[in-house]
C-alpha positions in Angstrom: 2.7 109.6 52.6 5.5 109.1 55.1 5.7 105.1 56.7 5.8 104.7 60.0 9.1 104.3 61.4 9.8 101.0 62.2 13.3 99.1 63.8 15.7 96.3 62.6 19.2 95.3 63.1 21.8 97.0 61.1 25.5 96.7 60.5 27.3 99.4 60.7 29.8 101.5 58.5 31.5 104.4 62.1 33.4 106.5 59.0 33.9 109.9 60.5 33.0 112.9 58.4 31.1 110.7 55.8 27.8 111.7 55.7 24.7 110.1 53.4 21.0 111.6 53.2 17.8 109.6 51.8 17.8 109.8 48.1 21.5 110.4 47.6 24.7 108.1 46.7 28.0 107.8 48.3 30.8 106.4 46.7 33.0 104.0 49.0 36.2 102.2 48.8 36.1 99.2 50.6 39.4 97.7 51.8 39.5 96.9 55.4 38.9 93.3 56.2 36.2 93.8 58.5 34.2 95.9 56.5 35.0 93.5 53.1 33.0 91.0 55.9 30.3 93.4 56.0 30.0 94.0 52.4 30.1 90.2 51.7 27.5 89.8 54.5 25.4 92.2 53.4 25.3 91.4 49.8 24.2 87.2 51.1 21.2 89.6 52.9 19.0 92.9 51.9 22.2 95.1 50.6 21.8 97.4 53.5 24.2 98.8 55.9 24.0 101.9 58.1 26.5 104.9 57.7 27.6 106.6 60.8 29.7 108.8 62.3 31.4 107.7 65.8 31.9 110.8 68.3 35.7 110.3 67.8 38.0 109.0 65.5 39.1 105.9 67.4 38.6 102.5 67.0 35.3 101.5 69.4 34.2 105.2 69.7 30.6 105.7 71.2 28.6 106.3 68.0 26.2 109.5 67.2 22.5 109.2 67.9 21.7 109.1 64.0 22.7 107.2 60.8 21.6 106.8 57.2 20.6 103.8 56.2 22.0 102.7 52.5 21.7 100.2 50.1 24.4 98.8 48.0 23.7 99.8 44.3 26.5 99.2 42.0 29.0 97.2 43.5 32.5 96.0 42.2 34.4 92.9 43.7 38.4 93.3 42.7 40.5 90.5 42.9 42.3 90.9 46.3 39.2 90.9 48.3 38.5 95.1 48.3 34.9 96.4 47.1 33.9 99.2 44.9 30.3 100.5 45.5 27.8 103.4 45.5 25.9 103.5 48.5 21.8 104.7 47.9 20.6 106.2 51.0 17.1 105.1 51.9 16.0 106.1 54.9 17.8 108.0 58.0 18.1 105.9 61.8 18.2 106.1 65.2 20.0 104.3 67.3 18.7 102.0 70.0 21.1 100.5 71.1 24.1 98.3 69.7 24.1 94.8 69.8 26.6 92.5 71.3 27.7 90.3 68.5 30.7 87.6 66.8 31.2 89.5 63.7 33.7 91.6 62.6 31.9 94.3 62.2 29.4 96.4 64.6 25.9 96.2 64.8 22.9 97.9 66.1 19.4 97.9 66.3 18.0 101.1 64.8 14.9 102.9 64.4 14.2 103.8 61.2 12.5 107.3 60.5 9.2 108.3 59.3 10.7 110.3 56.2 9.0 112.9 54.6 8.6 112.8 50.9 8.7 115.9 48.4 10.1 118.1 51.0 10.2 122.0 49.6 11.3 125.2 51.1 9.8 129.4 50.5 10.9 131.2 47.8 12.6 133.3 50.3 14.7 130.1 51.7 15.7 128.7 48.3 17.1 132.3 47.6 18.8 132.8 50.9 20.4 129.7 50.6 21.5 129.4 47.2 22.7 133.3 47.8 24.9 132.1 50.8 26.4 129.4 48.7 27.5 131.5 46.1 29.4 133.9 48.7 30.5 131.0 50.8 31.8 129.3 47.2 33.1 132.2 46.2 35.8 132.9 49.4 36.7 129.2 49.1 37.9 129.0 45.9 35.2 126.0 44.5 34.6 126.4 40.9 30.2 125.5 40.7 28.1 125.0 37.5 25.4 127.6 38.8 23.1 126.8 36.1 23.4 123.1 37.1 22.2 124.0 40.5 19.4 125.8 39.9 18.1 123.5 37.9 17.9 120.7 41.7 15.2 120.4 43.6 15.2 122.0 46.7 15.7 118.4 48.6 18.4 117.9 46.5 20.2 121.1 46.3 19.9 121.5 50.5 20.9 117.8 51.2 23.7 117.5 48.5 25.5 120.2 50.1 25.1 119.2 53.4 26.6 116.0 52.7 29.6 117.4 50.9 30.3 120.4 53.0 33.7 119.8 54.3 32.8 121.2 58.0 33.7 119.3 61.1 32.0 116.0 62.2 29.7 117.9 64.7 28.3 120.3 62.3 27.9 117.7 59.9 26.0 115.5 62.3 23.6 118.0 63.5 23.1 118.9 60.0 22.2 115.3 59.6 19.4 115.2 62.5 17.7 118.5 61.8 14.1 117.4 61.9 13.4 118.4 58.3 14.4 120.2 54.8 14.2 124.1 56.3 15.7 123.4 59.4 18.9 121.9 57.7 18.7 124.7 55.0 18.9 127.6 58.1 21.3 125.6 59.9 23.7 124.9 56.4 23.4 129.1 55.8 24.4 129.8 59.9 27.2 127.2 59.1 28.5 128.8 55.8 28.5 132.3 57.5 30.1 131.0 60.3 32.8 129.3 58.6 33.6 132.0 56.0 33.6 134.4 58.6 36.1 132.3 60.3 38.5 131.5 57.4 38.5 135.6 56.5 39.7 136.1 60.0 42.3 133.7 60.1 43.4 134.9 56.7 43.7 131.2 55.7 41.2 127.8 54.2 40.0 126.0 58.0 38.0 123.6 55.6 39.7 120.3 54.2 
């Protein structure tokens, strides 16, 4: 059963096109002083801090509406200061608003949503989007252990790709908010189609 959502203050990590979903990781490199604060701050605390994108790519930006909210698993503390960790996601956020503070770092106080658990999609879906993949996969150029994806969950498959998929910040945030597993598995095939459609006019890879 889903928990109600509930709201708390969270320091934030604004890294554009760096996306994280509830039960996946997300390997970061830490270097920037302000953010070694964070992690140092965070680690004294609950290990949690909130990863999300700002609306552009300048310092200060005006943040998206929704985050992910990650805990810090494995973590490695190198000599000169820098951090190497895998962030767990735990549970996606809305901002309320952000907080006027002395640190480093930004914070904000976020609502937390009610997550559903064990999300599935049809038959139909799975195939549709798993069919897409392979066509989208197949005009990039990615090399994909088939028999290793059909062997993930539909969760897993649907939000593993969505955090990968090299599309722009705006597709990858509304990807991000779509209210559950379906929505973000219609709204990943429209993207795919969209973009492969796109690089096969332009006769060239739009995707970094």
């Amino acid at each position: 059963m889903a928990t109600p959502p509930s709201t708390q203050r969270i320091s934030i990590f604004p890294l554009p096109g760096a996306m994280l979903y509830p039960g996946l990781q997300l390997p970061l490199h830490i270097f920037e002083p302000r953010y070694r604060a964070m992690i140092s701050d965070a680690l004294a605390r609950d290990r949690r801090i909130g990863m999300i994108q700002p609306q552009q790519p300048v310092e200060g930006a005006p943040l998206y509406a929704v985050g992910c909210l990650g805990r810090i698993g494995e973590v490695e503390a190198l000599p000169d200061g820098r951090f190497k960790l895998i962030l767990e996601g735990e549970a996606r956020f809305r901002v309320i608003r952000e907080r006027e503070v002395s640190t480093p770092f930004r914070q904000v106080d976020g609502e937390l949503f009610a997550e559903p658990e064990h999300e599935s999609l049809a038959a139909v879906e799975r195939a549709s989007f798993e069919r897409e993949a392979r066509r989208f996969a197949a005009i990039q150029g990615y090399r994909v252990d088939w028999e290793s994806v059909a062997r993930l969950d539909d969760q897993s498959l649907v939000n593993g790709v969505a955090q990968i998929a090299p599309f722009d910040p705006a597709s990858k945030q509304a990807l991000l908010e779509a209210p559950d597993l379906a929505a973000r598995c219609e709204l990943m095939i429209q993207a795919m189609q969209f973009y492969a459609r796109r690089d096969s006019d332009d006769d060239r890879t739009t995707m970094q």
